[in-house]
C-alpha positions in Angstrom: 29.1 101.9 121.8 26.4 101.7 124.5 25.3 97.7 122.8 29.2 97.1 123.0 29.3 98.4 126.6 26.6 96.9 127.4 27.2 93.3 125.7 30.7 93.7 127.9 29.1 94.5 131.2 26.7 91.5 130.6 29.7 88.9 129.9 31.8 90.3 133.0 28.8 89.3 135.2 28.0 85.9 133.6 32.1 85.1 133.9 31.7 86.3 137.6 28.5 84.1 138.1 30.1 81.1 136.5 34.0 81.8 138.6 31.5 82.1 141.8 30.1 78.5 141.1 33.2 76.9 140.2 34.9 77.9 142.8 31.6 76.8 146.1 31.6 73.3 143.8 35.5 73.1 144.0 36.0 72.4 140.5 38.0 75.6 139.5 41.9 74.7 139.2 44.9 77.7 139.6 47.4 77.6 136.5 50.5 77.8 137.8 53.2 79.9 135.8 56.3 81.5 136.3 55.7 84.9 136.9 58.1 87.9 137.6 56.9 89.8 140.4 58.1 93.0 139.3 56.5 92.6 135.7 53.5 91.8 136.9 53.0 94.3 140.1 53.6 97.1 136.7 51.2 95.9 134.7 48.4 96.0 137.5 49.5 99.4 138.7 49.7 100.8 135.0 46.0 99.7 135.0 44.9 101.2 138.2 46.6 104.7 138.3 44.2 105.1 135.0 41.3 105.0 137.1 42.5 106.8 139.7 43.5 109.8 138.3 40.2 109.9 136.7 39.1 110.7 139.8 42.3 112.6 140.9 43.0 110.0 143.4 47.2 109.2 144.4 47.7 105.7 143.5 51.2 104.1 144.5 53.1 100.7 144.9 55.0 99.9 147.2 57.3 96.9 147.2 59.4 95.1 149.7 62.3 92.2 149.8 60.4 90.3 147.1 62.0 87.2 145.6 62.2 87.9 141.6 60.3 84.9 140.2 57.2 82.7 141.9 55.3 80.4 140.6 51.4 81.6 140.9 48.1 81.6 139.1 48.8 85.5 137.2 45.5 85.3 136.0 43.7 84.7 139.2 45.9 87.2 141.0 45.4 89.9 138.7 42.0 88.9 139.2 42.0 89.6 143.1 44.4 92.5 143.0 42.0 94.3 140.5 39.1 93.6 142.9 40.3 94.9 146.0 42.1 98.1 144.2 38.7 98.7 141.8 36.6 99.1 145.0 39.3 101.2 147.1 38.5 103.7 143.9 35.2 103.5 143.7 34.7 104.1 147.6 37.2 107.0 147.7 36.6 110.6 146.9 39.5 112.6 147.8 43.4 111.4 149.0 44.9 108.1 147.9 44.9 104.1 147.2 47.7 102.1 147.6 49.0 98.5 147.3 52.0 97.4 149.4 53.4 94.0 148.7 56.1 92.2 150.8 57.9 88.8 151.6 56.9 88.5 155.1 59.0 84.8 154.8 61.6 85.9 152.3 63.3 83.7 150.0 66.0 83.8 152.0 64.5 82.6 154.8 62.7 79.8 152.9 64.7 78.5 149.3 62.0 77.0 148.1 58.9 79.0 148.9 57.9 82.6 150.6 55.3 84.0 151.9 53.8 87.2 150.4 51.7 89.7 152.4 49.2 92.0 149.8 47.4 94.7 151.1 45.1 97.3 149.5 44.6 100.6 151.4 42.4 103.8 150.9 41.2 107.1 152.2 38.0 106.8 151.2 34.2 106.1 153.1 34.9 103.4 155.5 32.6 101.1 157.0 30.8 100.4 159.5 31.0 96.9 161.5 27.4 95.8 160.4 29.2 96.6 156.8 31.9 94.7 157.5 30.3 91.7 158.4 28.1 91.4 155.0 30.9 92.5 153.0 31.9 89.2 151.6 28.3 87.9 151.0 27.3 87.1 147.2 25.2 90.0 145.8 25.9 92.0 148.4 26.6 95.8 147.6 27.1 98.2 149.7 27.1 102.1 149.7 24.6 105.1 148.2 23.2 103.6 145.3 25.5 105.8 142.4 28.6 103.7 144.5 26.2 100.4 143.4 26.3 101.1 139.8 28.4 98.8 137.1 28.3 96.2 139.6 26.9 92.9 140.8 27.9 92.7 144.1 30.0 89.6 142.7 33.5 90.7 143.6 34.2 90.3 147.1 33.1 87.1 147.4 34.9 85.9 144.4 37.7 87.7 146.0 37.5 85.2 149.0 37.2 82.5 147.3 40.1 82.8 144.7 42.5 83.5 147.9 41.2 80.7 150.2 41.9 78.8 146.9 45.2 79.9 147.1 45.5 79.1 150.6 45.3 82.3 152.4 42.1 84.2 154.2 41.2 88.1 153.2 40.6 90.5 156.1 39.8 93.9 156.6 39.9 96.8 158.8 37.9 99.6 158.4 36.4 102.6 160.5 33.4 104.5 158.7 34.4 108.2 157.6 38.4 107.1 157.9 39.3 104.7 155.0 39.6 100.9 154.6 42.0 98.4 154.5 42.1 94.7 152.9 45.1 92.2 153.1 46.0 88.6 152.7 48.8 86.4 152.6 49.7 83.3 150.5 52.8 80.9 150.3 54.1 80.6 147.0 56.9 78.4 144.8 60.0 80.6 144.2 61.3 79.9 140.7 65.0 80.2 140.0 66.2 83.0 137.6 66.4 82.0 134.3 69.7 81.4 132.3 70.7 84.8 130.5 70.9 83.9 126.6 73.0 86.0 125.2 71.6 89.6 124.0 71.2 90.6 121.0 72.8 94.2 120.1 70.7 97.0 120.9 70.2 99.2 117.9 71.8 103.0 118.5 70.5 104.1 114.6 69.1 103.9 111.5 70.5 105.2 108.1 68.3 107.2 106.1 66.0 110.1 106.7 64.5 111.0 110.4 61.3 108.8 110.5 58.3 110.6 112.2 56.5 108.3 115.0 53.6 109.5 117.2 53.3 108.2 120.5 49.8 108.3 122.1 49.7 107.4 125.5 47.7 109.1 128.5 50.1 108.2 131.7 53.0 110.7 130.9 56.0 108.1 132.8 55.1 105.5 129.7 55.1 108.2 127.7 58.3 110.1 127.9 60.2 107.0 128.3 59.2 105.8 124.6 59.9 109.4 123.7 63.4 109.0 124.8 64.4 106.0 123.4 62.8 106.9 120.0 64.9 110.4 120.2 67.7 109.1 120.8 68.3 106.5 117.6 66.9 109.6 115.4 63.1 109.7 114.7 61.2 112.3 115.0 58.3 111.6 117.9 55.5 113.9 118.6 53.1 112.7 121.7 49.3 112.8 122.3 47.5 112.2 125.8 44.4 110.8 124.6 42.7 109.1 122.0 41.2 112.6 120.1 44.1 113.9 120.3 46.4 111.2 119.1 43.6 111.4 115.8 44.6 115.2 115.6 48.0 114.8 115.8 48.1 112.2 113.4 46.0 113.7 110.8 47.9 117.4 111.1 51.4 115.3 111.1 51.1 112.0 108.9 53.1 110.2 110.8 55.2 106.7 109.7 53.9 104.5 112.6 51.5 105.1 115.7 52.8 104.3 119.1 48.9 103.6 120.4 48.1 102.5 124.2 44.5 101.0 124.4 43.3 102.5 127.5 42.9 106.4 127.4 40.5 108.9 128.5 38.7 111.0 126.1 38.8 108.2 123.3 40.0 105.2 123.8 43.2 103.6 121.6 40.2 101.2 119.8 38.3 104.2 118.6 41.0 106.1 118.0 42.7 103.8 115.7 39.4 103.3 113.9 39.3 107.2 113.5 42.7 107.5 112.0 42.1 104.9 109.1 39.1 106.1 108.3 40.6 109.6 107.4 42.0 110.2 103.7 45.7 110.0 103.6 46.5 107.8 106.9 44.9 104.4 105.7 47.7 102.7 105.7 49.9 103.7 108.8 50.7 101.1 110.5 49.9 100.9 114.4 51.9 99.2 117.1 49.2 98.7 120.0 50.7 99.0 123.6 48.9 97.3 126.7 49.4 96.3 130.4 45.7 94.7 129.2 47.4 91.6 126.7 44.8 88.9 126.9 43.3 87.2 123.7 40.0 89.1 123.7 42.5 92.1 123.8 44.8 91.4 120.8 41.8 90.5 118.5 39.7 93.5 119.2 43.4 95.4 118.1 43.4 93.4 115.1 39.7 94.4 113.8 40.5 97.8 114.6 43.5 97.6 112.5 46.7 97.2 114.3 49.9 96.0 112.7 51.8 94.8 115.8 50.5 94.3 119.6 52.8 94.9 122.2 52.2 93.9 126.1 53.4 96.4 129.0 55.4 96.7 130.2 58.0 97.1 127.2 60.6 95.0 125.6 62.1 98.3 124.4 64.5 96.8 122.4 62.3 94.4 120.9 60.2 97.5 120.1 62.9 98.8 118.4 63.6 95.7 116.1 59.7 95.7 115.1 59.6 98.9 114.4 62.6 98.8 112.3 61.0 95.8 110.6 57.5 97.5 109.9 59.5 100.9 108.3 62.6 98.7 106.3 65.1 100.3 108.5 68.5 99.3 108.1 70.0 99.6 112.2 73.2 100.3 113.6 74.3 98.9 116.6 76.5 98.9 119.5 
């Protein structure tokens, strides 16, 4: 685990080192994509309020008069939005982070494009102004030197970069002892809704016996809202905050299928998977991974472990549904 942490750390800074260069030569290019705003503000948050409440921080989003679709770089403002929130935690002790977004040139306003404001507050340390003004410098870290750990000083001033990129400038406020605060604004393409094919019937049962699924998944929202759903077409669903305890469960219970988010505390959903088929009786249950994470690196590290199925956040629920009545020969009825 430590090599594997380790190897990781090391490829995280060589990617930041070679994204840094890119972008002072000018030869890094934004993918444009379609992106729903709502989608992808979830998946970021889903990400973030893990690592806050590991250090019993508040974390909330708050969203205003934002036009459904843009066309943006997701990648690259993932990228930026991680940034800014990852150092708000590590910089703050006690109270809260935060990201609003809003249109501040709606799409009303403007058919074609709008401008977004993103801002990333916290209660935490503050800074001074001599702080401030070698926050954005390469290698630059800043803080008692436990605050300095994991990182390279990298992400700042790749976090400039990637927004001046996108045409906009970050800037900060901040007042030592009393919290910072980081924003920027960018114009973006709105994209029109797309055409609505037409649904497909969502499932309301199954015949046969009640099927047992165990749903392991630390932020307790996620959570009970699988729990629902799965209740209510008839399976029997037992739940597990963490990785340990979704191998406990599983082992005492033998479930049909694991429910399994990648990111937990205790033990992660990688591990945990690993744990499971390696114990007598439970090589062979199948394992739906869930993650706001869904990148390639992700999905094949599922696979080794021994997924069946790989599932990005936030959920199709209904498309859930069909796999899972796919995996365990279900015969559905629906509305």
């Amino acid at each position: 685990m430590t090599i594997q942490q380790s190897g990781e750390h090391l490829l995280a800074l060589i990617n930041d080192i070679l994204d840094l260069a890119r972008t002072e030569a000018g030869k890094l290019r934004l993918e444009l994509e379609e992106v729903r705003l709502d989608n992808f503000l979830q998946a970021v948050a889903e990400i973030i309020r893990i690592k806050a409440e590991e250090k019993n921080l508040r974390f909330h989003v708050e969203a205003w008069d934002l036009p459904a679709i843009v066309r943006v770089d997701p990648k690259r403002l993932r990228q930026i939005l991680l940034n800014l929130l990852g150092n708000a935690i590590k910089f703050t002790d006690s109270g809260e982070v935060s990201l609003r977004v809003e249109a501040v040139v709606s799409a009303a306003a403007r058919e074609a494009r709008t401008r977004l404001r993103l801002e990333v507050a916290d209660t935490g340390i503050g800074m001074t102004e001599e702080q401030r003004a070698r926050l954005f410098q390469p290698f630059e870290q800043l803080g008692e030197a436990k605050r300095r750990e994991g990182g390279a000083g990298l992400g700042l001033a790749i976090t400039r970069a990637l927004v001046r990129l996108m045409g906009g400038e970050v800037a900060v406020r901040s007042e030592l002892g009393k919290g910072s605060c980081f924003w920027f604004e960018i114009e973006l393409p709105v994209a029109a809704l797309p055409t609505i094919p037409a649904q497909r019937k969502a499932p309301i049962a199954y015949q046969g016996a009640s099927g047992k699924i165990l749903v392991a998944d630390d932020v307790i929202q996620s959570r009970s809202m699988l729990v629902e759903a799965l209740t209510e077409v008839g399976f029997s669903v037992s739940e597990a905050a963490d990785g340990r305890e979704a191998v406990e469960q599983a082992r005492r219970l033998v479930p049909d299928l694991i429910l399994m988010d990648l990111m937990m505390p205790v033990m992660d959903g990688l591990e945990a998977m690993r744990q499971i088929h390696a114990t007598a009786g439970l090589e062979s249950v199948p394992v739906f991974v869930l993650s706001a994470s869904a990148g390639p690196e992700e999905r094949a590290r599922s696979r080794v472990a021994g997924a069946a199925r790989f599932f990005p956040k936030p959920l199709d629920h209904d498309g859930l549904l069909q796999a899972i009545g796919e995996q365990l020969q279900l015969q559905w009825t629906h509305l």
